[in-house]
PAPAKE-593539 format. One record per residue (C-alpha): chain; residue number from 1; x, y, z. Coordinates in steps of 0.2 Angstrom, whole numbers. Layout:
residues N
@rodo:A	loke:NUM	px:X	py:Y	pz:Z .
...
//
This chain:
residues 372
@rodo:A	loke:1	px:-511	py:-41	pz:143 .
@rodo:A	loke:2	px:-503	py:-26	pz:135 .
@rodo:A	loke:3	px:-484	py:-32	pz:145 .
@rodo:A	loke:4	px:-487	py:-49	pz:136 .
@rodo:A	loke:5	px:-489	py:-40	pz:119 .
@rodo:A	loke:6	px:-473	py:-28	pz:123 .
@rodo:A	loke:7	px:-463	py:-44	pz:127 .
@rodo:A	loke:8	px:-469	py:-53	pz:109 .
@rodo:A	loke:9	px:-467	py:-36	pz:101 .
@rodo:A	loke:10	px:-448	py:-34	pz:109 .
@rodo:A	loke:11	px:-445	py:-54	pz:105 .
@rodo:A	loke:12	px:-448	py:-53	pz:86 .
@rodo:A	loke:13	px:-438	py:-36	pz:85 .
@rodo:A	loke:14	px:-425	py:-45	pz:93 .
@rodo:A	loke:15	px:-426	py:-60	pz:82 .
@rodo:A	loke:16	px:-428	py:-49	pz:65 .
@rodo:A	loke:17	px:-412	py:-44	pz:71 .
@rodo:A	loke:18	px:-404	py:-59	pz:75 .
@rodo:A	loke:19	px:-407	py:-63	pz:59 .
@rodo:A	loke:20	px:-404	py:-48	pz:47 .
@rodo:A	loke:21	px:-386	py:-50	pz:57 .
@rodo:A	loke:22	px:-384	py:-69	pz:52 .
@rodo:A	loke:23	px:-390	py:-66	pz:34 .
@rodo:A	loke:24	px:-379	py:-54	pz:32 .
@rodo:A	loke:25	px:-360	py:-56	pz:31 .
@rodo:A	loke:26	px:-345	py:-42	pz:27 .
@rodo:A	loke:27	px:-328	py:-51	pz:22 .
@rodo:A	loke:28	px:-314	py:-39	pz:20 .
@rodo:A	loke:29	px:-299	py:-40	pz:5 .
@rodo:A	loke:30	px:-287	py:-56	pz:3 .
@rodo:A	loke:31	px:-301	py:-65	pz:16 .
@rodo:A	loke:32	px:-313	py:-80	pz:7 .
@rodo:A	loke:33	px:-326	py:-88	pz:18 .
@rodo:A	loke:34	px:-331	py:-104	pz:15 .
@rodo:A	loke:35	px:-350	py:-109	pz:19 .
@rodo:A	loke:36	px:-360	py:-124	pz:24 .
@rodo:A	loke:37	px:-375	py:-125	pz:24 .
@rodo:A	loke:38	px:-383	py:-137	pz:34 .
@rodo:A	loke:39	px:-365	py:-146	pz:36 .
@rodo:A	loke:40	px:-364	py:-146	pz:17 .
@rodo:A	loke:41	px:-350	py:-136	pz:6 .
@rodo:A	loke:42	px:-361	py:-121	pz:-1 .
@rodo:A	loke:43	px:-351	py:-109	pz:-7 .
@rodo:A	loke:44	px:-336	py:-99	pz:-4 .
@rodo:A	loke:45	px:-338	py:-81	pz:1 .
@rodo:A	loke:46	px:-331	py:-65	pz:-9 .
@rodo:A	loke:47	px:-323	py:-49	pz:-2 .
@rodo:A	loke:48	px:-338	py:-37	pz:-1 .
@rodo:A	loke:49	px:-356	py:-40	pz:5 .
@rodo:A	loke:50	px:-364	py:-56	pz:5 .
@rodo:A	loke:51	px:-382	py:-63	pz:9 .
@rodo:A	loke:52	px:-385	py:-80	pz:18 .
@rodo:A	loke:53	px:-397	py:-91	pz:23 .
@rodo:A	loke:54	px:-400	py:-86	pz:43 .
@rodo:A	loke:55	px:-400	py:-102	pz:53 .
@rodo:A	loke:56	px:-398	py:-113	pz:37 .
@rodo:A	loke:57	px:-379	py:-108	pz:30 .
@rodo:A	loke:58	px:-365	py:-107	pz:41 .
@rodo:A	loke:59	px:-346	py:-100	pz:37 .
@rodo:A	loke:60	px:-336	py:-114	pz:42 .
@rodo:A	loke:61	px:-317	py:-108	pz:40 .
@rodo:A	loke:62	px:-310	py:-88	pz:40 .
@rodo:A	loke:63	px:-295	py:-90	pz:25 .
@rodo:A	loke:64	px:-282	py:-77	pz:25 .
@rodo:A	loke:65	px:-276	py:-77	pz:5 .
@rodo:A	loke:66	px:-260	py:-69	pz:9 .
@rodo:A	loke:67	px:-243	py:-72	pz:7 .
@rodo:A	loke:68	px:-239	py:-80	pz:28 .
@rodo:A	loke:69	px:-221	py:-81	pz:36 .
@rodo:A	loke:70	px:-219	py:-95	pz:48 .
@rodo:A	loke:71	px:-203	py:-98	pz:59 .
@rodo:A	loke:72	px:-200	py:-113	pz:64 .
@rodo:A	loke:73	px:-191	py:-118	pz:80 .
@rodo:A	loke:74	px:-174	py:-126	pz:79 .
@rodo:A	loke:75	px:-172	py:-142	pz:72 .
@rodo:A	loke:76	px:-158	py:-155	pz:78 .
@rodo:A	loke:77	px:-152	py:-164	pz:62 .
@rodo:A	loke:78	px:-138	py:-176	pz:59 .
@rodo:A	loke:79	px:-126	py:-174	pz:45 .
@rodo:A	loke:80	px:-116	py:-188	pz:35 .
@rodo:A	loke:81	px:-102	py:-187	pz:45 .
@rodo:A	loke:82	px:-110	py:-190	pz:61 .
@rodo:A	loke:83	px:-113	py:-171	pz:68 .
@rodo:A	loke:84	px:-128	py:-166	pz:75 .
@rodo:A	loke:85	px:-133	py:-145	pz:68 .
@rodo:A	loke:86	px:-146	py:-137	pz:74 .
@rodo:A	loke:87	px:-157	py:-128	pz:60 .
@rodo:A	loke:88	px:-169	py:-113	pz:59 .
@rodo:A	loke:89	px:-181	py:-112	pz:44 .
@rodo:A	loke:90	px:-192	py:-99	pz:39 .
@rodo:A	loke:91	px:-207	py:-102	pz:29 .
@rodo:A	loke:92	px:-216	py:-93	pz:15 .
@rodo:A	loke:93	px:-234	py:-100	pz:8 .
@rodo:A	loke:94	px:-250	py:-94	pz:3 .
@rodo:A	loke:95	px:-266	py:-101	pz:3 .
@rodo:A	loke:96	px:-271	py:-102	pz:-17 .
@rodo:A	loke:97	px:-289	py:-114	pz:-14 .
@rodo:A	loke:98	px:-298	py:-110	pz:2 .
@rodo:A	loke:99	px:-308	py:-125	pz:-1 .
@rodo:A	loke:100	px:-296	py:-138	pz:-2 .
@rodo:A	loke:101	px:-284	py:-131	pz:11 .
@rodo:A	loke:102	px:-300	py:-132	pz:22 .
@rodo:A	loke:103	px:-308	py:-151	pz:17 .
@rodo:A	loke:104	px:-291	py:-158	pz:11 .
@rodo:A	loke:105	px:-283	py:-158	pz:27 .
@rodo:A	loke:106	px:-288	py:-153	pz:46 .
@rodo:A	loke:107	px:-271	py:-142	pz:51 .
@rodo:A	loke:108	px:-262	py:-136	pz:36 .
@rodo:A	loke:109	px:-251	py:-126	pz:45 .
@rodo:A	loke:110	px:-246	py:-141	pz:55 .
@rodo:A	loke:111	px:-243	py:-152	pz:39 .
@rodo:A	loke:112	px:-231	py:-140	pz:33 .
@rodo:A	loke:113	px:-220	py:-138	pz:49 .
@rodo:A	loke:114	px:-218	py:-158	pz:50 .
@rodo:A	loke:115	px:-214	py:-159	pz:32 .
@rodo:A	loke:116	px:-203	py:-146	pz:30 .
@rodo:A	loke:117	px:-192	py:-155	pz:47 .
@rodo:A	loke:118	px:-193	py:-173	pz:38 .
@rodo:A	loke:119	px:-188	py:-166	pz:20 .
@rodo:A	loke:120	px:-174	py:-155	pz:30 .
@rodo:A	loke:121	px:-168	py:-172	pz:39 .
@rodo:A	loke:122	px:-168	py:-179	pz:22 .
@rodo:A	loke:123	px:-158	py:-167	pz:14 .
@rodo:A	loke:124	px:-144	py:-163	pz:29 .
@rodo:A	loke:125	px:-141	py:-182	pz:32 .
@rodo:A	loke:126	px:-135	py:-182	pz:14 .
@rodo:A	loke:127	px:-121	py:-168	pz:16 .
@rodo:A	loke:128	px:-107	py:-167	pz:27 .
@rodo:A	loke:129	px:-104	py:-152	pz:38 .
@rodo:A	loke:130	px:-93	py:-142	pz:29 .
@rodo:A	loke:131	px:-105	py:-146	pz:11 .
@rodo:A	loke:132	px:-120	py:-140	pz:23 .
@rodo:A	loke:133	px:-112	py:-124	pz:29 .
@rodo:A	loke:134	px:-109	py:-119	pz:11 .
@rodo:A	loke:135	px:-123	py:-125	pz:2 .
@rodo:A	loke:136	px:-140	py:-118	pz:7 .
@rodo:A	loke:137	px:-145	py:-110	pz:-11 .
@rodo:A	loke:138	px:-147	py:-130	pz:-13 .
@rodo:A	loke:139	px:-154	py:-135	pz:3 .
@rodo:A	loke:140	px:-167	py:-120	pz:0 .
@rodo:A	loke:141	px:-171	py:-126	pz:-19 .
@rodo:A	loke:142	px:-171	py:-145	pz:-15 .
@rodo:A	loke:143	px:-184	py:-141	pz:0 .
@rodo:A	loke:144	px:-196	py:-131	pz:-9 .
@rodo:A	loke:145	px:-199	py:-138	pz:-25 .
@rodo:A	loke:146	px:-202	py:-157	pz:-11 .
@rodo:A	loke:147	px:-215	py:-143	pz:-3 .
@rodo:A	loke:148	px:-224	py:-138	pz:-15 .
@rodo:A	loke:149	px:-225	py:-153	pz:-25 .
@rodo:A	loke:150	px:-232	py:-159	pz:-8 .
@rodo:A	loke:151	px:-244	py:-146	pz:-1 .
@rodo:A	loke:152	px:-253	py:-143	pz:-21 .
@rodo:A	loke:153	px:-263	py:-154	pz:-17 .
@rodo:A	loke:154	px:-268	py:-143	pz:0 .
@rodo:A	loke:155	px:-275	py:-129	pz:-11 .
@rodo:A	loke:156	px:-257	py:-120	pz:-3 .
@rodo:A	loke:157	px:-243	py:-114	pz:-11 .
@rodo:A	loke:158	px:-224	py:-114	pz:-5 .
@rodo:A	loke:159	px:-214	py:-99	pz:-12 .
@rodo:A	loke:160	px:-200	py:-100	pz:-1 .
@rodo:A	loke:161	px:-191	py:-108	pz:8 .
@rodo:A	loke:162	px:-174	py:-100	pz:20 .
@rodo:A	loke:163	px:-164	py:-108	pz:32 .
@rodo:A	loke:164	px:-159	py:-97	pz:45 .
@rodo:A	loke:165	px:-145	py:-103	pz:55 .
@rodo:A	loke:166	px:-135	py:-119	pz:56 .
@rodo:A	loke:167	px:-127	py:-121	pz:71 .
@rodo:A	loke:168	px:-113	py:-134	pz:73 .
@rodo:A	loke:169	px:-110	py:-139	pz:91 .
@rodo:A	loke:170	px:-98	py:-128	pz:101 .
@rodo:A	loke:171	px:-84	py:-138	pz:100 .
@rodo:A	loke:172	px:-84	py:-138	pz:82 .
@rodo:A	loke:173	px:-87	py:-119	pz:81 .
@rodo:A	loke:174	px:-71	py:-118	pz:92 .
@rodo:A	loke:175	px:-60	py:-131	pz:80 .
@rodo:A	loke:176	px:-67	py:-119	pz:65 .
@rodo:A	loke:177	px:-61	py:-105	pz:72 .
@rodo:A	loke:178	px:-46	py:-110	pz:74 .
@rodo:A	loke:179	px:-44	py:-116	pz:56 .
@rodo:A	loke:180	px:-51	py:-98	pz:49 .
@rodo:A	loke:181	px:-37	py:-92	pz:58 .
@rodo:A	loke:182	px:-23	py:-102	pz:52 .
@rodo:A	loke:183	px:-31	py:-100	pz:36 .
@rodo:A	loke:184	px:-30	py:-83	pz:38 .
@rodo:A	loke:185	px:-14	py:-80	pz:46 .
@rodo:A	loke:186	px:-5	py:-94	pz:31 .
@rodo:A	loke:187	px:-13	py:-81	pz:18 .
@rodo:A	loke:188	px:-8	py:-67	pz:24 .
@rodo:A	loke:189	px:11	py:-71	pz:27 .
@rodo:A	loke:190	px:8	py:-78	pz:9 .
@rodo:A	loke:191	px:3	py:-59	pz:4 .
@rodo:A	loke:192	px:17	py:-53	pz:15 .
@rodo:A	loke:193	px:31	py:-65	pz:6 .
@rodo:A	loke:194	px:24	py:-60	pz:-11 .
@rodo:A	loke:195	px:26	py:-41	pz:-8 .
@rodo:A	loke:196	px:42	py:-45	pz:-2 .
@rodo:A	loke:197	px:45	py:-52	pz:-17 .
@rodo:A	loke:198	px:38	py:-42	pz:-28 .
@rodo:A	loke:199	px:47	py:-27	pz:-20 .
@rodo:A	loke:200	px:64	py:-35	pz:-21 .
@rodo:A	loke:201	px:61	py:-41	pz:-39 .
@rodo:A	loke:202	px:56	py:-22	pz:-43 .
@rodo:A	loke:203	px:73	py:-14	pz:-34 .
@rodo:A	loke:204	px:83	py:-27	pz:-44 .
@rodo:A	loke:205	px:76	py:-23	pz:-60 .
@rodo:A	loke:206	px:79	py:-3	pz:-56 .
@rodo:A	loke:207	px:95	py:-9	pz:-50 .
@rodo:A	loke:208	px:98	py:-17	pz:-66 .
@rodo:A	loke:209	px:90	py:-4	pz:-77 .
@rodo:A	loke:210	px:102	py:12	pz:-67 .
@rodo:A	loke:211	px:118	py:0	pz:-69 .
@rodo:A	loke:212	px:114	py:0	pz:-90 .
@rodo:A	loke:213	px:108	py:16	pz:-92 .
@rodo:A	loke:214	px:125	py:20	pz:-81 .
@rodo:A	loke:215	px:136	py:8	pz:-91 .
@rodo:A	loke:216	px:129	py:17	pz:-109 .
@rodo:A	loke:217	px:132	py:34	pz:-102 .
@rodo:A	loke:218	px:148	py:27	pz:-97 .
@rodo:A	loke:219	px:150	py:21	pz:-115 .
@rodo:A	loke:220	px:145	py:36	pz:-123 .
@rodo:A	loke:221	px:155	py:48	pz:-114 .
@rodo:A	loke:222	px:171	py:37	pz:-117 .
@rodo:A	loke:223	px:167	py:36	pz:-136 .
@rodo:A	loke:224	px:166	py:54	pz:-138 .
@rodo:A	loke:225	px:182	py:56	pz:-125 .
@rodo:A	loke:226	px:191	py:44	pz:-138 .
@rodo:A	loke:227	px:183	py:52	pz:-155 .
@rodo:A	loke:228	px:189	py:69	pz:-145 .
@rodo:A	loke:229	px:205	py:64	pz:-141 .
@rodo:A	loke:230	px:208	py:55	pz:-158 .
@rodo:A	loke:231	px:202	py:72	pz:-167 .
@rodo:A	loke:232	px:215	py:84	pz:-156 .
@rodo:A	loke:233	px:229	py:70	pz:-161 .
@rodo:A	loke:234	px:225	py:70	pz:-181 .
@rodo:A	loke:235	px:224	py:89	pz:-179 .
@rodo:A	loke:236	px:242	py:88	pz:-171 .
@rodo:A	loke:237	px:246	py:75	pz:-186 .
@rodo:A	loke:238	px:242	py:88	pz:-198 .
@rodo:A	loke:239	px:248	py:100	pz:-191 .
@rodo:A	loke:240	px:266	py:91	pz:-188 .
@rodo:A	loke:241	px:267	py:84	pz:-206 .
@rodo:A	loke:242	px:261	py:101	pz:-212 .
@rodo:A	loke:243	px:276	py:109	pz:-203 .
@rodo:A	loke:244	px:288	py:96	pz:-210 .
@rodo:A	loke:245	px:300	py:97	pz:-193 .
@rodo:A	loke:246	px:316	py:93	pz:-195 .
@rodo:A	loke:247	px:322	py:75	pz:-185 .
@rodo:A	loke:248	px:334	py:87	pz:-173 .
@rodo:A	loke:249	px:319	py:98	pz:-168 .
@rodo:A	loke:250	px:308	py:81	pz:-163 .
@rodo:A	loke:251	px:321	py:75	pz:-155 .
@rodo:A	loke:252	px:326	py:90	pz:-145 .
@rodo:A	loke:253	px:308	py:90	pz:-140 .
@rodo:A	loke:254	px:306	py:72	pz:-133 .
@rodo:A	loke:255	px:322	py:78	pz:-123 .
@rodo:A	loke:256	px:313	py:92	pz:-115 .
@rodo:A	loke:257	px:297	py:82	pz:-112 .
@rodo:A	loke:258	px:305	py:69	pz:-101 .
@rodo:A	loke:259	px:307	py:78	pz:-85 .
@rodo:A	loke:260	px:286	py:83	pz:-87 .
@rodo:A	loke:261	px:282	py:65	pz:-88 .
@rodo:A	loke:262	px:291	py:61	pz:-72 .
@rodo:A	loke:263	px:285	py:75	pz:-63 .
@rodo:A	loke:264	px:268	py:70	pz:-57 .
@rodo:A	loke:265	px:265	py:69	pz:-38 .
@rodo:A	loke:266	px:254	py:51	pz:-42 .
@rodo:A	loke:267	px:266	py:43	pz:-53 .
@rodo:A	loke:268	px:271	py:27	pz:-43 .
@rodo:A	loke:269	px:278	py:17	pz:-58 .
@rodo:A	loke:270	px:285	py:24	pz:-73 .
@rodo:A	loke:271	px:291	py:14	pz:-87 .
@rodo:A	loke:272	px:306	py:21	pz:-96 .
@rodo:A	loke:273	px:304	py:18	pz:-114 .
@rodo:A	loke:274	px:318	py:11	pz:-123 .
@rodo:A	loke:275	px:320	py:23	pz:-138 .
@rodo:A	loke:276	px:326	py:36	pz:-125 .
@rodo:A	loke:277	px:345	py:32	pz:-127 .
@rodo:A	loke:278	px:340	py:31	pz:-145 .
@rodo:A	loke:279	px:331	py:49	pz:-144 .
@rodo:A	loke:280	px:347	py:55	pz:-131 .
@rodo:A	loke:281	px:361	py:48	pz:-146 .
@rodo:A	loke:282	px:348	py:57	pz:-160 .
@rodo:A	loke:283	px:349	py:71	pz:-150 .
@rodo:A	loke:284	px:367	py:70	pz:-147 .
@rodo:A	loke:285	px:370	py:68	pz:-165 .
@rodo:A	loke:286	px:359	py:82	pz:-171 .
@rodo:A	loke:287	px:369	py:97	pz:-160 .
@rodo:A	loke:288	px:383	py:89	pz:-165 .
@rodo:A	loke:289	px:382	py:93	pz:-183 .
@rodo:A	loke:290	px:371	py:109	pz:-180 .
@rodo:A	loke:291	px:386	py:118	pz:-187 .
@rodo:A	loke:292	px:389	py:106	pz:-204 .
@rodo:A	loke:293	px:369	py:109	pz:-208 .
@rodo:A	loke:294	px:364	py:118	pz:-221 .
@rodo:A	loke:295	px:355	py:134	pz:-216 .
@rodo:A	loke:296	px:360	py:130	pz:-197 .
@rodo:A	loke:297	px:376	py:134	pz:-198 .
@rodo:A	loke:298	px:377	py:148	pz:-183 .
@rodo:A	loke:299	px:383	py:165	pz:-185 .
@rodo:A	loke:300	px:401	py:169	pz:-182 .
@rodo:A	loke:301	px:396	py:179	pz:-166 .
@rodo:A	loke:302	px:387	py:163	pz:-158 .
@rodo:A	loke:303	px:401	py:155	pz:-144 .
@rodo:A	loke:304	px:400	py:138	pz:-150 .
@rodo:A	loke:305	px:406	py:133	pz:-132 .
@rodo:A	loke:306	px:392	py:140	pz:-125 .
@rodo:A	loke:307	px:379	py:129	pz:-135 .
@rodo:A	loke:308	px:387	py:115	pz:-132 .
@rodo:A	loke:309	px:388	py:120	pz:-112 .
@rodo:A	loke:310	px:369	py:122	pz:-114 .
@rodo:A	loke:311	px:365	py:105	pz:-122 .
@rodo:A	loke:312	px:377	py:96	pz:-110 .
@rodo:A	loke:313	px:365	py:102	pz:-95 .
@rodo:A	loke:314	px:350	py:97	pz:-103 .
@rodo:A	loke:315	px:357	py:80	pz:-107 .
@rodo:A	loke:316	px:361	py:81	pz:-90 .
@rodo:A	loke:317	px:346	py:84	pz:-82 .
@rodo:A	loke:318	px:337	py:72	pz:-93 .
@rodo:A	loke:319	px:348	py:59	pz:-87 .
@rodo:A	loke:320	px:347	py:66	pz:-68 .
@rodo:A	loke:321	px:328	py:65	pz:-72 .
@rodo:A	loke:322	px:329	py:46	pz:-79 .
@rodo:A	loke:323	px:338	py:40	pz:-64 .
@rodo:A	loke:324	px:327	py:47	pz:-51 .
@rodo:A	loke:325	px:312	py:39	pz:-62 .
@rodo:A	loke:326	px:321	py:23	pz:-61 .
@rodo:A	loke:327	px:323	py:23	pz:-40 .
@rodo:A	loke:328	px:306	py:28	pz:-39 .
@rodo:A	loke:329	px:301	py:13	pz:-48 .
@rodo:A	loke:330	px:313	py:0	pz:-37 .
@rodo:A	loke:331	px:304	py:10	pz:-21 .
@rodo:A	loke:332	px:287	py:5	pz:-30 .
@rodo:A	loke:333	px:291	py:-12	pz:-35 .
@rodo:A	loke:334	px:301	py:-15	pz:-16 .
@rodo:A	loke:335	px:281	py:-8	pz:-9 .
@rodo:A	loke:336	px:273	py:-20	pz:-19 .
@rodo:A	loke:337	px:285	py:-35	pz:-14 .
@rodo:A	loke:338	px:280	py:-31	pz:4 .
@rodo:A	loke:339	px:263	py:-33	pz:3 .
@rodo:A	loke:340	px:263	py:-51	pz:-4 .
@rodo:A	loke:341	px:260	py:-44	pz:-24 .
@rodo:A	loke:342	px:268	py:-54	pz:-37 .
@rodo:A	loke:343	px:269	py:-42	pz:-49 .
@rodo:A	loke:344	px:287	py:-45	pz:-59 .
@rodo:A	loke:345	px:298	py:-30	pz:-54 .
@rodo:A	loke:346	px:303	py:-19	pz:-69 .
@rodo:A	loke:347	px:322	py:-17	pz:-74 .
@rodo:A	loke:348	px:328	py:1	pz:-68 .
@rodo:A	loke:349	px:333	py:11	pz:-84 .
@rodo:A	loke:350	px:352	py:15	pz:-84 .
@rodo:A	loke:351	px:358	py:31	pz:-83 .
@rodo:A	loke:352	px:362	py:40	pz:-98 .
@rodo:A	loke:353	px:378	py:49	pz:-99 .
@rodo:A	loke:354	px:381	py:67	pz:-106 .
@rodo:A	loke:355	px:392	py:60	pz:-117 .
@rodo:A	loke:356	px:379	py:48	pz:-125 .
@rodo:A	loke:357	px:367	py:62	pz:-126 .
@rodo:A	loke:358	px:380	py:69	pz:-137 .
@rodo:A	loke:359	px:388	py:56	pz:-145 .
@rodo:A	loke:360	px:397	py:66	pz:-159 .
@rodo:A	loke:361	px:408	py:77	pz:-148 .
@rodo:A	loke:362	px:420	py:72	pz:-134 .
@rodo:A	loke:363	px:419	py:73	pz:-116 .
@rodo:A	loke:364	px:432	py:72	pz:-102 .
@rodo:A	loke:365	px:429	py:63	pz:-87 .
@rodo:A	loke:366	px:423	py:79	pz:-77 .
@rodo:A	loke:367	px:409	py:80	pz:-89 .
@rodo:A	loke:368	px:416	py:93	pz:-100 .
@rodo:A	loke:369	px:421	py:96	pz:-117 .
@rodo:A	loke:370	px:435	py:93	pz:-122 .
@rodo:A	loke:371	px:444	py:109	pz:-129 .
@rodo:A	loke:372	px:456	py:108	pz:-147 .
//
């Protein structure tokens, strides 16, 4: 008797416990539970503590309220142009009516996987390859607003939708390749012939910009050479006219003059100018009538033969000088005839005689004076 009393006693305790446990029910955060009771919808349970009916409600459906990530595997698809890609998608929803995402539709999980490959098909077949490959911000949009328009109804909610890869086949990856390349290469010889370009543009314009700045220096230099040179031959001028020289004196210097001017070791061609006989005969002239000029008339102890002596060896040598001028310049013109120039050979000066020099006295045929 007392071990049928110990078994009723231990089958009530466990049967209190049995059901303290069923009536009782703990759901944890971002959980609902949904509850039937006796097959019904009851109610939908709350995070926290919860009290059922034991033996009378049931929790139907566990609902994560979360945001979930699904993957889906890769999906062949054909494009427009008759390619078959492969895509990866991810997926991003979350359950916003437990209720409905458990009475409206058996797998939910399911319905989105298979939606989400139609709507993908859908979307690809109406984009070529190339379109495809650069056009996923549309693909992504165009799928999840078809989504979620779809799955409200689910009690879930799409946020996102990404496409992972899109892999063309490997033959097209391979003819891709090559066309990045040439792409690449066809750039960067562009870059290279523009630099080139650019750089011998840039030399050219320094080029340009040293040969003016040379030519103004150039310029300048020469100016002030010229306003110099213009300056030390006014100052002469001045000087000259300030003197007042007599003709005989600037004749007599011409004379001496002559054999500096053909005395350079670069002269090649010298042109004799014609006034020289003109300058000899003024010359001539002038020491002949030193002795009738007034205030020039020499001393009685001057030898008159002596000057003139003098002024027949300078004639002479200025002559001597004028004749070795003029060979040079028939060597010079003979030079230039050789090597195919057609420059027109210069007439050789002639020789100018002491006795042009001084025209007023007379001269034998030696050269010398001729004595009263």
């Amino acid at each position: 008797m007392e071990v049928v009393i110990g078994v009723l006693i231990f089958v009530i305790a466990l049967f209190a416990v049995i059901t303290l446990v069923r009536s009782v029910r703990i759901v944890p955060q971002q959980r609902m539970d949904v509850v039937e009771r006796l097959g019904k919808y009851k109610r939908t349970l709350s995070p926290g503590l919860n009290l059922l009916v034991p033996f009378v409600d049931a929790v139907r459906t566990k609902v994560d309220m979360r945001e979930q990530v699904v993957s889906f595997p890769p999906q062949p698809v054909i494009t427009s142009d008759n390619l078959v890609v492969s895509i990866d998608t991810v997926l991003y929803f979350k359950v916003v009516d437990p209720v409905r995402a458990t009475y409206e539709i058996s797998n939910f999980l399911q319905a989105i996987e298979q939606l989400t490959v139609t709507t993908l098909r859908n979307v690809i077949g109406s984009l070529d390859l190339e379109r495809a490959l650069t056009s996923r911000e549309e693909i992504n949009r165009h799928l999840s607003s078809v989504l979620d328009e779809t799955t409200g109804r689910w009690g879930i909610k799409v946020t996102r939708v990404e496409i992972k890869a899109i892999e063309p086949p490997p033959s097209i990856r391979d003819s891709m390749e090559k066309q990045m390349r040439a792409e690449r290469e066809r750039r960067a010889t562009i870059l290279n012939a523009e630099g080139h370009k650019q750089a011998a543009i840039l030399t050219a314009e320094g080029e340009k910009q040293s040969q003016v700045l040379r030519a103004d220096g150039d310029r300048q230099a020469r100016i002030l050479q010229a306003e110099g040179q213009a300056k030390a031959i006014r100052t002469v001028f001045d000087a000259i006219h300030t003197a007042n020289p007599s003709q005989k004196v600037l004749a007599y210097q011409y004379l001496q003059a002559l054999p500096q001017i053909a005395n350079g070791s670069a002269n090649k061609v010298w042109i004799v100018p014609a006034e020289l006989n003109k300058a000899l005969e003024g010359l001539g002239g002038a020491l002949g009538g030193l002795a009738n000029m007034v205030g020039d008339k020499p001393s009685e102890a001057v030898d008159s033969g002596a000057v003139e002596r003098e002024a027949a060896a300078a004639a002479q040598a200025a002559a001597d000088e004028a004749q070795a001028v003029g060979e040079q310049v028939r060597a010079a013109e003979a030079q230039v005839s050789g090597d195919g120039s057609s420059t027109k050979s210069l007439p050789a000066p002639e020789p100018v005689p002491p006795s042009a020099a001084l025209g007023s006295a007379d001269y034998n045929g030696a050269g010398e004076p001729e004595r009263a």
